[in-house]
C-alpha positions in Angstrom: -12.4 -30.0 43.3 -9.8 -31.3 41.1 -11.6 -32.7 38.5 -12.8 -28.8 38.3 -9.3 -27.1 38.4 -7.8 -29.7 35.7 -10.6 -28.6 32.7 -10.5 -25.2 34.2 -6.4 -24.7 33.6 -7.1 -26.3 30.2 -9.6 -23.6 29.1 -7.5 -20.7 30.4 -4.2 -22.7 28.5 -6.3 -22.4 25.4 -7.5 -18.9 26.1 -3.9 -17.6 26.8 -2.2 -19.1 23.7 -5.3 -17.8 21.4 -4.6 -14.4 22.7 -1.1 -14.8 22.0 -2.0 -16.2 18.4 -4.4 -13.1 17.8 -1.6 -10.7 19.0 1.0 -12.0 16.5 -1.7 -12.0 13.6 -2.6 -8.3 15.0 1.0 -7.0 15.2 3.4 -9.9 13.5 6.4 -8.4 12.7 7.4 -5.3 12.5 9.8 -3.6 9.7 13.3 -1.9 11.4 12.1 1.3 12.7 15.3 1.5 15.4 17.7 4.1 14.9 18.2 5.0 10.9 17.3 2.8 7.9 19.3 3.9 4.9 17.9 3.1 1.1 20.7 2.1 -1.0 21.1 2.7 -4.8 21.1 6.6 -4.2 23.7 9.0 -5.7 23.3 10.9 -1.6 21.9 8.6 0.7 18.4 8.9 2.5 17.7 8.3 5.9 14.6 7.3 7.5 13.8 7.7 11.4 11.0 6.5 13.7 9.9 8.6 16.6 8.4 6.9 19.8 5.1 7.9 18.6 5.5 6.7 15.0 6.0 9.7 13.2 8.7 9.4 10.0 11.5 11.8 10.1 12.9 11.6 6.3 16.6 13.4 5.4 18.2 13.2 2.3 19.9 16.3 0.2 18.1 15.7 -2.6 14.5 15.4 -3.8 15.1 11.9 -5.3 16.7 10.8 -2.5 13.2 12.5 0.1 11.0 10.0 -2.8 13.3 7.2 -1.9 13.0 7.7 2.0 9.1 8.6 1.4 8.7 5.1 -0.7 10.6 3.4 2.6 8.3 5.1 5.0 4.6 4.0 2.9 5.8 1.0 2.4 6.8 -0.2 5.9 4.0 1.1 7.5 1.3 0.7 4.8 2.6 -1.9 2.3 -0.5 -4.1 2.5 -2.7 -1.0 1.6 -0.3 0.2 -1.1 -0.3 -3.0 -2.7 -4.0 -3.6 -2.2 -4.8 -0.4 -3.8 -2.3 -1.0 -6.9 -4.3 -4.4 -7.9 -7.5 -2.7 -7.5 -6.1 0.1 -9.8 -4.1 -2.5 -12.2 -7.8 -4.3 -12.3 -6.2 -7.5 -10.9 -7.9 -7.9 -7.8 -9.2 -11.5 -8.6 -5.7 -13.0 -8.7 -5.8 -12.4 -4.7 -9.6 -13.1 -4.0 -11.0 -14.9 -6.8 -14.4 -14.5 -9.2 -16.1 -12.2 -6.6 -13.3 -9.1 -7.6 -13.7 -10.1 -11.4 -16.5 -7.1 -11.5 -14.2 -4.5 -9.9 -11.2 -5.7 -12.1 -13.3 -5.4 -15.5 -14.5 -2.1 -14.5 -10.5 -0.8 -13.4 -9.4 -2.3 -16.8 -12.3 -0.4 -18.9 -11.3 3.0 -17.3 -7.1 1.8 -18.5 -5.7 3.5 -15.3 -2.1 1.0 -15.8 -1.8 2.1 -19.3 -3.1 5.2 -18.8 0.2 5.6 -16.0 2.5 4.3 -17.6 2.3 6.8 -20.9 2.2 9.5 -18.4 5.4 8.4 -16.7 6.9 8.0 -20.2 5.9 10.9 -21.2 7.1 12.8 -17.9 10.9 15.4 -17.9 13.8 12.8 -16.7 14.1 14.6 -13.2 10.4 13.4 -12.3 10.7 10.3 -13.7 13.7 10.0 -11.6 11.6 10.7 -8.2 8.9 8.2 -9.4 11.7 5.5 -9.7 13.4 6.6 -6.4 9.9 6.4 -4.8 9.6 2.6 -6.1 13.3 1.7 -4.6 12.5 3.3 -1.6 8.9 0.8 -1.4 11.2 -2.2 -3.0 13.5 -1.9 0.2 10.9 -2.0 2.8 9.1 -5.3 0.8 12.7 -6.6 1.0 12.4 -6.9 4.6 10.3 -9.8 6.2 8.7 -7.8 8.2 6.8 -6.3 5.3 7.2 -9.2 2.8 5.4 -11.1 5.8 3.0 -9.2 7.4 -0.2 -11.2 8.4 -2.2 -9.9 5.7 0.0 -10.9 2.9 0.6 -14.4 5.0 -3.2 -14.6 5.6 -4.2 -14.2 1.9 -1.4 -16.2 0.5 -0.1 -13.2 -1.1 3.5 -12.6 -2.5 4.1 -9.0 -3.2 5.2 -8.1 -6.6 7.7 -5.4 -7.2 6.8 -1.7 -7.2 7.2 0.0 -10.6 7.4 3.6 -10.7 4.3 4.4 -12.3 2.2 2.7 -10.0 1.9 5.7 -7.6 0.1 7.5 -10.6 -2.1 4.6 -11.1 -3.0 4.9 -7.9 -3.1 8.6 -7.8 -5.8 8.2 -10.7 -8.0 5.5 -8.4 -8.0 7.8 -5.9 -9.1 10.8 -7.9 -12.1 8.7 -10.0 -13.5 7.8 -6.6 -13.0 11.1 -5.4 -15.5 12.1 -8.1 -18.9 13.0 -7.6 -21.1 10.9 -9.8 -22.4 12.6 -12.8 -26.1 12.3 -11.7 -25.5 13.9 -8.3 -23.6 15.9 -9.5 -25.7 19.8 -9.3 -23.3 21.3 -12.0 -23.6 18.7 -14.3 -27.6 18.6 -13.8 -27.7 22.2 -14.1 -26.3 22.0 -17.5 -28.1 19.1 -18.4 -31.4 21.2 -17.8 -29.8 24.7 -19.6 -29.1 22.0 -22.7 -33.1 20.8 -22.6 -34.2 23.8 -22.7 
């Protein structure tokens, strides 16, 4: 009976420290969501507030200072996506997983979303230029904590995460709306003009 109980323990000492394993890799560290974070570098500052339930309660006096909470809030809770989505729109998705993103990266860099963002930002009034860069502090503070900095998917892939720059969130915004697009050949309008035109 013992030589049953001794493998027996062994399995369910390997089984209980895999679990614990797959719940750090699931969960890892968290950013600090008690009580109020506060983003530094604002004229007013902004505060940022978990619930129990994970909703974000944002207060600040000014709009720069909401961007700066905002940027906080996305990048704590969804930094890995963020940053995944700004190399995919950057077409740089190969320096985290190699020759099989070199495809999706050529095909970002012929559509020039970065370039494309960054002469809009340029080109924006001061004041919204000004919530664009509050936006990127507020994202720079959360990546400044471990908790971010570290999650498991950044510490799975190797992964340092660069700093935000404020005209990333329009590059981005552009990814999202080219694959928001219909295609052009499924596309009924353009097919209906396509047909008018033959004719």
């Amino acid at each position: 009976m013992a030589r049953f109980l001794i493998p027996l323990g062994i399995v369910l000492a390997l089984l209980v420290g895999l679990a614990a394993t797959a719940g750090v890799l699931a969960y890892g560290n968290a950013p600090t969501r008690d009580g109020r974070m506060e983003i530094d570098g604002l004229d007013r500052p902004a505060t940022v507030a978990w619930g129990d339930s994970g909703r974000v309660w944002i207060e600040a006096e000014t709009e720069v200072g909401l961007a700066a909470g905002l940027g906080y809030a996305h990048g704590a809770d969804h930094g890995w996506a963020a940053m995944l989505w700004r190399q995919a729109a950057d077409g740089t998705l190969a320096q985290w997983f190699g020759d099989d993103a070199r495809d999706l990266d050529l095909h970002a860099r012929a559509l020039g979303l970065p370039s494309l963002a960054r002469r809009t930002f340029e080109a924006l009034p001061a004041e919204d230029r000004a919530v664009l860069e509050a936006y990127a502090a507020g994202m720079n503070r959360a990546f400044a904590e471990p908790g971010v900095a570290q999650a498991d998917a950044f510490v799975v892939t190797g992964v340092v995460p660069e700093p935000w720059r404020p005209w990333d969130a329009l590059a981005v915004e552009r990814l999202h709306a080219y694959l928001a697009a219909p295609a052009l050949s499924r596309d009924s309008t353009w097919r209906a003009a396509r047909r008018d035109s033959v004719v």
